[in-house]
N, C-alpha and C positions, 0 to 999 in steps of 0.2 A: 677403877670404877666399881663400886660396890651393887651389885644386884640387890635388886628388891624378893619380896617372898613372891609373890605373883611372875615377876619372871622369872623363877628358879622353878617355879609348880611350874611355866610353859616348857619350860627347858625339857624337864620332865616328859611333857605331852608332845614334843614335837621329838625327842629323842636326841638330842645331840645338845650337849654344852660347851657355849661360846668358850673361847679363850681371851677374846676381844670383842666385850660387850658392846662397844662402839657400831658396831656392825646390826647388830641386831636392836639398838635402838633405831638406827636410821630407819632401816628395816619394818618396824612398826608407827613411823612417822608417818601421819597422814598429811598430805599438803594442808589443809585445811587448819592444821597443827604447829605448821611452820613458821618459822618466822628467817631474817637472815641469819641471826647468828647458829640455827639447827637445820639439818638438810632434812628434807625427804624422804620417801622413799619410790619415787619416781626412778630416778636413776637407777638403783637396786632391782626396781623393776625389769626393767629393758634389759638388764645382766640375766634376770632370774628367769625370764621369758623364754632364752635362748639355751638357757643351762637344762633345764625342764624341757623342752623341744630335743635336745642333741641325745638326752638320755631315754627318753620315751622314743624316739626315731630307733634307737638301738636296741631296746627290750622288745619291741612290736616285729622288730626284721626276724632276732633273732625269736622269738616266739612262733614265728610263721616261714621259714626261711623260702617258703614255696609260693610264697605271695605275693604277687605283681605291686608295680604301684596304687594303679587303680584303687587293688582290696585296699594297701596299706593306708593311704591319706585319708581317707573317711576316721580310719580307726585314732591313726595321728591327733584329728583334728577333737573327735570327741573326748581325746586323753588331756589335751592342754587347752580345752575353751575357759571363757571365765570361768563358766558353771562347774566345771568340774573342780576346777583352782579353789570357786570358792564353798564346795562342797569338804574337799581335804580341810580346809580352813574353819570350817565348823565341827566337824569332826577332832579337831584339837583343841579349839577353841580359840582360835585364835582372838577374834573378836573382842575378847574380856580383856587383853594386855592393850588394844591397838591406843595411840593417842591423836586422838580427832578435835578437831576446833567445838564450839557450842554448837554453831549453827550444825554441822555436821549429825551431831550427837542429838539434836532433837530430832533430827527429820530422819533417825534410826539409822543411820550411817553403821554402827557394828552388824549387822542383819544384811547389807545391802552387795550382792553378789561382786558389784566392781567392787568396790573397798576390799575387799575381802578378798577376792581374788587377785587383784594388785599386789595386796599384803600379803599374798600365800609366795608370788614369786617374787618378792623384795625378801623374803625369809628366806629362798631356796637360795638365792645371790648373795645373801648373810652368810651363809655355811658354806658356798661355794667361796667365798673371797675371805672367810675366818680357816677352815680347815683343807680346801682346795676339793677337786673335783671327785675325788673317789668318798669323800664325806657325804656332798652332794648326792651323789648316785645313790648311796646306801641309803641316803633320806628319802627320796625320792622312790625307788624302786619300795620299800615299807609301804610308806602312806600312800601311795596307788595302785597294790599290790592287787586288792580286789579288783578295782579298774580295768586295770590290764589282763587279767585273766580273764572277764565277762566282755573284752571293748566291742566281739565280735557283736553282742547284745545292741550296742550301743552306739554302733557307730552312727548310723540314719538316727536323725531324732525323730521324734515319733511322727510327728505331723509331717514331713518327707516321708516315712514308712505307710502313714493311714493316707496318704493323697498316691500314691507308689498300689497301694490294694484298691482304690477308685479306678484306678486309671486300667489295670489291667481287669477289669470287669466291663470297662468300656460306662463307666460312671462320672457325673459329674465329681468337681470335687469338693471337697466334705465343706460345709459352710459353720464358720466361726460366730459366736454372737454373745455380750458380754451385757449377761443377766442381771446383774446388778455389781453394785460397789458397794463395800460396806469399809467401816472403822476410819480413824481421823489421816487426816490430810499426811500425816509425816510415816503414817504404814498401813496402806491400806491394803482391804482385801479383795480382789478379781475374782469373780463368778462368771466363766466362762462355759458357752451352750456350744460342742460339735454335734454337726444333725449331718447325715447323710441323705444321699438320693430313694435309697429303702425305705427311710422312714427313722432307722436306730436315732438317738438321742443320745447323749453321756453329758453329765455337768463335770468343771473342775473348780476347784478355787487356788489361789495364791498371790502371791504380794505382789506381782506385775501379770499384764497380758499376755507378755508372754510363756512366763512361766505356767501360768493357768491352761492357754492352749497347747504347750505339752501336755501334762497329765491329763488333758481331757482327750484328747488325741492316745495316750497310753491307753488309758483306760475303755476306748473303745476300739483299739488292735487287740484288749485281753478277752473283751468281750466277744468279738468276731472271729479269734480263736477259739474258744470255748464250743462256740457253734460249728467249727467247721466238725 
């Protein structure tokens, strides 16, 4: 099977080239894409899920060897959530290779964290089941390299962290309020207000509610550091 320029430039960005392109086409199949005579990459998923779990459980042990479970699951869990999946996934880009139906592709489907994240670990199950599990690890242990070094940062997401500094003040807890909406139906944008009991304010924006109540929630843990 002859690769195209575009997936030979991903190959490129994700670091590792197929042997068996088969793989990594299904890999970037979106259902939405499919039809019967071409698979998905659902399947590839649920492979890619578990491979990205086994080798992230193993870099967080050993990163911390002195660390109960308790620390380690928080950390676990912010290493392999969608958002992170489909954070590595923009970061390569994956998004510009994926093949999505129309409907899909209007309503921004390359942008949208499940697609994307889906597709990061149907990629990771590509390499795991083209070159076997020590490819896999090297791929994986790269592109979330940053990740795993800061997870301690990251494991409470923020709005857990800013309700976590309410609580120990003996405060209520922080209220959400979603300022307006702007841009069309197929990618809009979330203007989210966190107000505390004090009085502080913070806005955020972003392409869902909840994405927006994180950074607005970040953004007012930076600011009530700042003061302390």
């Amino acid at each position: 099977m002859k690769k195209s320029v575009d997936i030979e430039r991903f190959e490129k960005r994700l670091g590792y080239k197929f042997k068996d392109p088969k793989y990594l086409l299904e890999a970037l199949t979106h259902p939405s894409f499919s039809s019967t005579n071409r698979a998905d990459n659902q399947r590839l998923e649920f492979i890619g899920d578990r491979v990205l779990g086994l080798i992230v459980a193993e870099a967080i042990a050993k990163q911390d060897p002195m660390a109960s479970e308790g620390k380690l699951a928080p950390r676990f869990n912010a290493l392999v959530r969608k958002e992170a999946c489909s954070g590595v996934a923009q970061e390569i880009d994956l998004g510009l290779v994926l093949k999505l139906g129309r409907s899909e592709m209007i309503t921004g489907g390359r942008r949208k964290n499940a697609v994307l994240g889906d597709a990061m670990e149907a990629v990771l199950a590509a390499v795991y089941l083209d070159g076997g599990f020590l490819a896999a690890k090297d791929i994986i242990l790269r592109l979330w390299a940053k990740r795993i070094s800061s997870v301690e940062l990251d494991a409470r997401d923020s709005k857990t962290r800013l309700q976590e500094w309410a609580q120990a003040r003996q405060l209520e807890p922080p209220v959400y309020t979603l300022i307006d909406r702007s841009g069309p139906d197929h990618s809009p944008i979330f203007n989210i207000q966190v107000k505390l009991k004090t009085g502080e304010i913070m806005c955020a924006k972003a392409g869902n509610k909840r994405d927006a109540e994180q950074a607005a929630a970040k953004l007012m843990l930076e600011t009530l550091k700042d003061k302390e």
